[in-house]
C-alpha positions in Angstrom: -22.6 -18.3 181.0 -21.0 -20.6 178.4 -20.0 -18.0 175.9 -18.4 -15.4 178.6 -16.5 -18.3 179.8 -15.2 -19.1 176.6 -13.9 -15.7 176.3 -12.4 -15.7 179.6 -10.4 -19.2 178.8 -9.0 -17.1 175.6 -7.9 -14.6 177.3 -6.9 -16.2 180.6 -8.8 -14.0 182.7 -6.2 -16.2 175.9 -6.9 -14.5 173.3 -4.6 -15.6 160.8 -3.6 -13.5 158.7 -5.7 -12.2 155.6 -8.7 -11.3 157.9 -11.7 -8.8 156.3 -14.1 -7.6 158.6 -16.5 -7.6 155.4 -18.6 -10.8 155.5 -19.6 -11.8 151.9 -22.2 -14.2 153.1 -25.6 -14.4 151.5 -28.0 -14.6 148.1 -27.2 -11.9 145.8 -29.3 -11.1 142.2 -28.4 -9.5 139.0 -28.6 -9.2 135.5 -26.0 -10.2 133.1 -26.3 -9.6 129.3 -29.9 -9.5 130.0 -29.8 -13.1 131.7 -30.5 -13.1 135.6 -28.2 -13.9 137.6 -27.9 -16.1 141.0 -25.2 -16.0 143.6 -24.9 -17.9 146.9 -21.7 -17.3 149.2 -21.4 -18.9 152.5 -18.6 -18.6 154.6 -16.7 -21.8 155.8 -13.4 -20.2 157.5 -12.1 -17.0 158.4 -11.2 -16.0 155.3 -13.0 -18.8 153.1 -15.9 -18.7 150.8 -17.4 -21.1 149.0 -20.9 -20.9 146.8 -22.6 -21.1 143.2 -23.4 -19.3 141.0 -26.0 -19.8 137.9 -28.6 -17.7 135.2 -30.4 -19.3 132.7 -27.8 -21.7 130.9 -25.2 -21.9 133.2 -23.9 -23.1 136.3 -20.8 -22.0 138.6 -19.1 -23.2 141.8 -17.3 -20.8 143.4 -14.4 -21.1 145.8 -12.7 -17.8 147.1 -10.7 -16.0 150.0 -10.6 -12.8 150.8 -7.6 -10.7 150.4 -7.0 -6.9 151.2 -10.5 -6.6 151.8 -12.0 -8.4 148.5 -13.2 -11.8 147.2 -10.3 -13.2 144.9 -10.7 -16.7 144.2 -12.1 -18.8 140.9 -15.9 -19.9 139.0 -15.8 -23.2 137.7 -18.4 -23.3 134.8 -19.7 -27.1 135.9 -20.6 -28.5 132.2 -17.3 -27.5 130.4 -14.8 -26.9 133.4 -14.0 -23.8 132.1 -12.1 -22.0 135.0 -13.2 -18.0 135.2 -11.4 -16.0 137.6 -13.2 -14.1 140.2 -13.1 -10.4 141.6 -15.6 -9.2 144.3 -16.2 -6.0 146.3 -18.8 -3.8 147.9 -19.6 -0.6 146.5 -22.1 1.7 147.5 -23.9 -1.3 149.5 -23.9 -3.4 146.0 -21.5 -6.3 144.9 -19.7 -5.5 142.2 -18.3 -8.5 140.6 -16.0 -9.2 137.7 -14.9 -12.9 135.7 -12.3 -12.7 134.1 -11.5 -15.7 131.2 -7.5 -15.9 130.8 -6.3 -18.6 128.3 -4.1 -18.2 125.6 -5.3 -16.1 123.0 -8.6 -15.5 124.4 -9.2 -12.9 127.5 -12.4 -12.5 128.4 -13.8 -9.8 130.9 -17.6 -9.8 132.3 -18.9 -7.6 134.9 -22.6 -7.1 137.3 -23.5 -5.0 139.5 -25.3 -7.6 142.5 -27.8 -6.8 144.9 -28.0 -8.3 148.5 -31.3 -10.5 149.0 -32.5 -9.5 152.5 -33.2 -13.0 154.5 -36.5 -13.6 155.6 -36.4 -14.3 159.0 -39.3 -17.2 160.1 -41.5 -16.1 163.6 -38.8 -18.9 165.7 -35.9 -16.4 164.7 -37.4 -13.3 165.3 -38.6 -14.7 168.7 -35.0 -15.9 169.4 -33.8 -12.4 168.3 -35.8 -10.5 170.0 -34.5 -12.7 173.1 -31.0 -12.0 171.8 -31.1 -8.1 171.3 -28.2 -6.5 173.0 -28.5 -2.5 174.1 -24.8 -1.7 174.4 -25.1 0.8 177.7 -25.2 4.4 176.8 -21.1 5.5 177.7 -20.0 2.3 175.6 -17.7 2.8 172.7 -15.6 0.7 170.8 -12.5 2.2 170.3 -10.8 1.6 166.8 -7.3 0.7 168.1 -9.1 -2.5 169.6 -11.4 -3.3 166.4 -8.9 -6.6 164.8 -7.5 -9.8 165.7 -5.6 -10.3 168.8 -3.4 -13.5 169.3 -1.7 -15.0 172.6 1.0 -17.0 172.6 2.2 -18.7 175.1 5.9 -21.1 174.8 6.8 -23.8 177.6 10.0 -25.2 176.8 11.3 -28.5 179.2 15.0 -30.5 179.4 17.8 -30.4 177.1 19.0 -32.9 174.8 17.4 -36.1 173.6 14.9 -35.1 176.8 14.0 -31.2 175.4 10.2 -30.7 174.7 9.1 -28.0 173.7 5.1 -26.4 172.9 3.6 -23.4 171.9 -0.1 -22.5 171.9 -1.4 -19.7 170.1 -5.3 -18.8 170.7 -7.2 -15.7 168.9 -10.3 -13.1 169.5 -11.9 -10.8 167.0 -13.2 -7.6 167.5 -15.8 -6.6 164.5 -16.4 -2.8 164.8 -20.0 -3.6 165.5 -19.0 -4.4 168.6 -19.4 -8.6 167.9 -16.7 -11.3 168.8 -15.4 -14.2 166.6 -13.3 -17.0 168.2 -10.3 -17.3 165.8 -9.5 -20.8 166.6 -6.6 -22.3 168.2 -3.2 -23.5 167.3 -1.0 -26.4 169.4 2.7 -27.7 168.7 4.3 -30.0 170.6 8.2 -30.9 169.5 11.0 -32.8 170.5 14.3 -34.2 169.8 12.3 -36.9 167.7 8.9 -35.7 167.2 7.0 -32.9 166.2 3.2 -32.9 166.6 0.4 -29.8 165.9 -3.3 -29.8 166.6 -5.3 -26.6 165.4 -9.0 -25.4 165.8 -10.9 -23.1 163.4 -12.7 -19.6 163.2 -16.2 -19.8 164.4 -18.7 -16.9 165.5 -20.1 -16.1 168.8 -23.1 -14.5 167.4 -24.1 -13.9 171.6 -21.3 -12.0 172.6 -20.5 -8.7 172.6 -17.8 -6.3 173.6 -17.3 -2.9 174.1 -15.2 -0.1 176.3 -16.0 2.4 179.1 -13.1 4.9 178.9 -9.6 2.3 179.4 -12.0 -0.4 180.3 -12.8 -3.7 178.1 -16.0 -5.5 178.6 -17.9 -8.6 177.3 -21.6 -9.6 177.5 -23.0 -12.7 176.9 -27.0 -13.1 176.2 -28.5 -16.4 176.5 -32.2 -17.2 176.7 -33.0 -13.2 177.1 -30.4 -13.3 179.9 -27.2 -11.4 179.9 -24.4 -11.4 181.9 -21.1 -9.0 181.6 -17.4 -9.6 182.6 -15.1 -6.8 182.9 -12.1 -8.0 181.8 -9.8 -5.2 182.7 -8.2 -1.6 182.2 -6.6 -1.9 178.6 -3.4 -0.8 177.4 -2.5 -0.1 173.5 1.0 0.3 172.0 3.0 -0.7 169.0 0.6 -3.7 168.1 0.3 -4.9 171.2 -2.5 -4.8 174.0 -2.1 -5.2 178.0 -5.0 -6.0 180.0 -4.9 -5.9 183.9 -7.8 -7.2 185.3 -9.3 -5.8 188.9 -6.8 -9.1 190.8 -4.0 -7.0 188.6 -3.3 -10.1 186.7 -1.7 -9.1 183.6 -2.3 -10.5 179.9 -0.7 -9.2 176.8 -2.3 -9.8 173.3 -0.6 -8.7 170.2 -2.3 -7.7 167.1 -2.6 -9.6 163.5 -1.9 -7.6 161.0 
């Protein structure tokens, strides 16, 4: 299938920093100084947010990255401008979510405790879900040390002088501890005496694949159209940071992780 190829071309069998397995996507409620409250987040890199914000006056848009786990970014109040910086987490399953107005002799502190709005899913997507459930197999696991992101790099370097070229290409995999995959995106620079050039790709999901591990061995499945179909990608090795996989033709790939 499509998606388990993918994964093999990552990983050749190839597989940023700032990454948070938390995903602050979704519509979030509230009440602040007795005003509801309205929050939208959608997620438009690996680390990126972007959304608005609004209760009965006002209206925010909201840019933010995650960093050590939380949203950090700012609320722009649309009428006046007026810039509001912006603190997220999760606690106990709830956002709790703090702007902070810092101008010169005037610092201003609100907090609200948010609620997650569960999405209503329309008869389509539960039909395509059901389709698209995954039953990892009874013996899988998914072993902590391989939960992250993994990056390959690979280096070709050609002739010396005004002839020397030179590239590297860096591709990367995500393992979420619920056992989904992310594609990381790719990065490509080409250099020479007189040139340097760089092409790059972004994060997206893979919301059909799935990995997990049998003992020392790494799978994949792909589900498409109710169909799956698994790749065993090889016996795994772990140590300082870094990840070899043999596969069954005892070709070797080493990964290393991105902390």
């Amino acid at each position: 299938m499509k998606q388990c190829y993918l994964i093999l071309l990552l990983l050749n069998i190839n597989l940023y920093a700032g990454y948070s397995q938390i995903n602050y996507s979704g519509s979030y409620t509230g009440i602040i100084n007795q005003d509801p409250l309205k929050l939208e987040l959608q997620q438009t890199e690996l680390t990126i947010y972007t959304g608005n914000m609004q209760d009965s006056q006002q209206k925010y848009i909201i840019t933010a990255s995650v960093v050590d786990g939380k949203l950090v970014g700012n609320a722009i109040e649309q009428n006046l401008g007026i810039n509001f910086i912006l603190n997220a987490s999760f606690h106990s399953g709830k956002l709790k979510l703090e702007l902070r107005l810092d101008v010169p002799g005037n610092i201003e502190t609100m907090e609200v405790i948010l609620d997650k709005k569960e999405r209503a899913i329309n008869t389509d997507e539960k039909s395509n879900e059901k389709k698209n459930s995954f039953q990892f197999p009874k013996e899988a696991n998914h072993n902590p040390q391989l939960i992250g992101i993994w990056a390959k790099e690979q280096i070709y370097n050609s002739g010396t002088g005004s002839d020397y070229m030179g590239t590297t290409h860096k591709e990367i995999l995500i393992l979420f501890e619920n056992g989904n995959v992310g594609d990381g995106g790719s990065q490509t620079t080409i250099s020479g005496s007189n040139f340097l050039g760089q092409s790059q790709s972004e994060y997206k999901a893979l919301p059909n694949v799935f990995w997990y591990n049998i003992g020392n061995q790494l799978y994949f499945t792909s589900l498409e159209n109710g169909k799956s179909e698994t790749v065993h990608l090889g016996k795994y090795y772990i140590e300082n940071a870094a990840m070899l996989i043999t596969s069954k033709n005892g070709e070797k790939s080493l990964l290393k992780k991105v902390e």
